[in-house]
N, C-alpha and C positions, 0 to 999 in steps of 0.2 A: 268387064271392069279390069285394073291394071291399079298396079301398085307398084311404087320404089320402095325396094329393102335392099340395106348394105347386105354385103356378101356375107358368109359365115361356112364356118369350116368344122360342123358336127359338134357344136360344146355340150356338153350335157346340163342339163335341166331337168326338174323334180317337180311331178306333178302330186297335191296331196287329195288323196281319195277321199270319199266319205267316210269309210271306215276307221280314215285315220291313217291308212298304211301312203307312205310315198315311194311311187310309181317313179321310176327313172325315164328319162329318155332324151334322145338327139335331137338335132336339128339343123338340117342344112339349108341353107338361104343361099341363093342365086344372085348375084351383082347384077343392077340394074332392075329391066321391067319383070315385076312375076307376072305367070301369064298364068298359074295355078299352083292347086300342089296335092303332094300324094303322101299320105298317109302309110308307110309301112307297117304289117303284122309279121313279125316273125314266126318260125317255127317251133316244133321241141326240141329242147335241149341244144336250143342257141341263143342268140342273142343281137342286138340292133347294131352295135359295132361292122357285123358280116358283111351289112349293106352298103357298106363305105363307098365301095366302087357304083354301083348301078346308082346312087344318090350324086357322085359327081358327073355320070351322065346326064343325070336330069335336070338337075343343076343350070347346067348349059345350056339347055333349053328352057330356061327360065320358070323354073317349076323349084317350090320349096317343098321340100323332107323331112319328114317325121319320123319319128317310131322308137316304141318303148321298149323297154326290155320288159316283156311280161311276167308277171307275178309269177313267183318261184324261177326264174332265168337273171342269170347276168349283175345285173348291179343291183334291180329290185329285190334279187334273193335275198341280199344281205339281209333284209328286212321281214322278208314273207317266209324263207326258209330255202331250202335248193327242194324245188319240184311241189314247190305248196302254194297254193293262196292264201295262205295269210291267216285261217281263220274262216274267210268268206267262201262262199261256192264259186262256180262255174260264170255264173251271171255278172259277178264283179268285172271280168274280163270285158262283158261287155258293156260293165259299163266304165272303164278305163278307158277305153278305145270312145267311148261319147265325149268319155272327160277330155282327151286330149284335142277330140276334135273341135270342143269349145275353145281351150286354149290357143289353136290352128286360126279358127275364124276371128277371134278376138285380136291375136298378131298381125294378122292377114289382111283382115277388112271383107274376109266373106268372098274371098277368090274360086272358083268352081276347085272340089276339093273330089281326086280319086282314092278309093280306097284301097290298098293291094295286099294279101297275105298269102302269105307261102305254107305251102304243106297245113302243120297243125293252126297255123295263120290263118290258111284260107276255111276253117272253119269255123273261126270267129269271126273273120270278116264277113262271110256270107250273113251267118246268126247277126251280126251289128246292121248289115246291112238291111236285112229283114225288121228288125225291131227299132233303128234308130235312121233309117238312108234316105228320108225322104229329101235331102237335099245334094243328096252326093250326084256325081255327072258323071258317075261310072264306077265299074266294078273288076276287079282285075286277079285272076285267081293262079298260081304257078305254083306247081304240084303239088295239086290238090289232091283230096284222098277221092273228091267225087260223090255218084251216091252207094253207100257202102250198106243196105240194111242188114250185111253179115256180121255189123259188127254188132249188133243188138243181143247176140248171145256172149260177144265177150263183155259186153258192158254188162250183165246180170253176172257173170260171174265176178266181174271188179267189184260191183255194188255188192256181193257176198262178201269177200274177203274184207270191202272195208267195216259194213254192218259186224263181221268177228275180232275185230279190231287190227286188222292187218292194211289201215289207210293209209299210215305213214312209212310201210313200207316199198324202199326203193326198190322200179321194175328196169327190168331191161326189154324197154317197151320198143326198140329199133332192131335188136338182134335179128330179130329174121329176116331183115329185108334180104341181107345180103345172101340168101342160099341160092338165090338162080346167077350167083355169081360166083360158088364154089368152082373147084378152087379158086381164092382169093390172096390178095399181095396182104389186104384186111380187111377187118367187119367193118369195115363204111365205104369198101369198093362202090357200092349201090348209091353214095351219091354224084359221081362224077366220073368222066372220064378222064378225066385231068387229074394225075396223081399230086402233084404239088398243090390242088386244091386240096384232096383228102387227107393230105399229113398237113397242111395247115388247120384242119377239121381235128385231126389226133391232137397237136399240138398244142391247142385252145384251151387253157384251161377252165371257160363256160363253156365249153361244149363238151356232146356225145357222156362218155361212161361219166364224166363228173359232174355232169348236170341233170341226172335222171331225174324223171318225175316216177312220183308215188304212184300208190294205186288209187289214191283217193282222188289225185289230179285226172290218172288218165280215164277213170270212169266216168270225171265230168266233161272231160273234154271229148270223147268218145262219143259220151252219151247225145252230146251236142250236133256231133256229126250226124248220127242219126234221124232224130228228129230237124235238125233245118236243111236237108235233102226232100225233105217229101211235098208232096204238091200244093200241100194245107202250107207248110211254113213260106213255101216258094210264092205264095197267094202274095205275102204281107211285104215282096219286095216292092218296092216303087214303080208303077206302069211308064214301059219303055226304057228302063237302065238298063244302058250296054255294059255287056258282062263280058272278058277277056279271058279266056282258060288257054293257061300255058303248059304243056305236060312232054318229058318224055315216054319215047315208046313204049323202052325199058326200066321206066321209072313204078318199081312194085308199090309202092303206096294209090299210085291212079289205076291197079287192076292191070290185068295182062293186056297189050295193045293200049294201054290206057280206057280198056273198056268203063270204066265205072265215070272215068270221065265226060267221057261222050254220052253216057246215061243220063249223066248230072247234063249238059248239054241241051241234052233232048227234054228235058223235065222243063229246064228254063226259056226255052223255045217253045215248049206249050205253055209254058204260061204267056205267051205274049212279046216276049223281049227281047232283044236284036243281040245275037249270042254271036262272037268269033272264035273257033278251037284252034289251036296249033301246034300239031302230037311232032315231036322231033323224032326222027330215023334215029336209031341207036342211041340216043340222048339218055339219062338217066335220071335220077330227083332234083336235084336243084338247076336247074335250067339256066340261071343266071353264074352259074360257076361252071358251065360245059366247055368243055372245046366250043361250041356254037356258041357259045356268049353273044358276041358281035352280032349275030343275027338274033340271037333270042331281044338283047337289050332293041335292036332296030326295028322290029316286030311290035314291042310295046310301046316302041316311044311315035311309032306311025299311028297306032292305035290311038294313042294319049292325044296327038294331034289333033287326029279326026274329032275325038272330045271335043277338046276346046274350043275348036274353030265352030262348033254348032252339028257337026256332021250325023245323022244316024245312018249306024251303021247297017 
């Protein structure tokens, strides 16, 4: 199926939750024929703006783009708080990412819609994907944290601190990445090679130290990771969605080699479904802001093809 939508060039639009709270987010439309579209999740302690670039590639390939600023990030803070949901738990997330996707089909006409999240992204993505993906044409995940059951003791202790009333206090839940990259130029070496990417990262003011999330966020987001890695949640994905995992080598969030990646990987290959990994040589967390960009953005958008065209991969 095929649809004309004029072009559009990212205007912002407000989706209103059941809870009442209004969810921000973009949207980018392609001139001429859509041939789909993809749904972005961002990560922590950023925000949908980031995507600008990898959305006018797709763009061009006639693919329309989504994506919210997630509750406690970006323009929804104003609303939710910086690094809060609002009031609601963990679940709201996902069910934001449903709400938006109705509003997607409803613009669209029910175009085959991919879902893609990055980093703390692709742990809502997977979890939506699991609970609500019965119609999605794919699953697209770029550094990802993987399957991480180590983090099941930090998440007991989050859920400590917030049960003594320490929820709403802000973490500095990114600092460690950067220690396998001491000495460092700064503490966000670890996500790119590209230093003009990382001081536009400093620069930002929704990013990094001024957009932390609480402990009460990262315990539910954490807690999240946990449980939709395992084989039981892995069950409730859709039989036969091709899943995309994009990771660097050197990306500390996906495990050392991106082991936890390839774990998560192997987990989604037993269950059934036609997995493609692609771990980048000295690459580092955000894949689509690497020196390799050009090849990580051509990698996805060959993938996204095979999609659409009916291809399993």
């Amino acid at each position: 199926m095929t649809t004309e939508v004029a072009a559009g060039s990212g205007e912002w639009r407000a989706l209103q939750a059941p809870d009442g709270m209004r969810v921000r987010y973009r949207r980018w439309l392609p001139g001429g024929e859509l041939r789909g579209s993809v749904q972005i999740v961002h990560g922590a302690s950023e925000h949908s703006t980031r995507y600008g670039r990898l959305a006018a590639a797709l763009t061009s390939r006639g693919l329309a783009v989504y994506a919210m600023d997630l509750r406690g990030h970006g323009r929804t803070a104003e609303g939710t708080g910086v690094g809060r949901f609002g009031g609601a738990g963990v679940t709201a997330l996902l069910d934001d990412v449903q709400g938006l996707h109705l509003v997607m089909d409803s613009a669209l006409g029910g175009v085959p819609r991919i879902l893609l999240g990055h980093s703390m992204g692709s742990i809502i993505a997977l979890a939506s994907a699991e609970r609500d993906g019965a119609d999605l044409a794919g699953l697209a995940l770029s550094g990802p944290i993987g399957s991480a059951p180590h983090l099941a003791d930090v998440v007991s202790a989050l859920e400590e601190a917030v049960h003594a009333g320490a929820g709403d206090h802000a973490l500095d839940a990114l600092g460690a990445f950067n220690e396998t990259f001491e000495p460092a130029r700064t503490k966000f070496d670890w996500l790119s090679r590209d230093p003009a990417e990382v001081d536009a990262y400093l620069a930002d003011p929704l990013c990094g130290d001024q957009m932390p999330l609480t402990a009460a966020y990262a315990a539910g987001v954490f807690g999240l990771a946990v449980r939709c890695a395992t084989p039981d949640a892995l069950a409730q994905l859709p039989d036969g969605l091709p899943v995309l995992l994009l990771s660097g080598r050197r990306d500390p969030v996906g495990g050392q080699d991106a082991a936890q990646v390839t774990a998560l990987a192997e987990l989604l290959r037993a269950r059934g479904l036609p997995v493609e990994q692609q771990v980048y040589t000295d690459a580092r967390h955000e894949v689509f802001n690497e020196t390799n960009r050009d090849e990580v953005v051509a990698d996805l958008c060959a993938w996204l093809d095979a999609r659409l065209a009916g291809v399993t991969a």
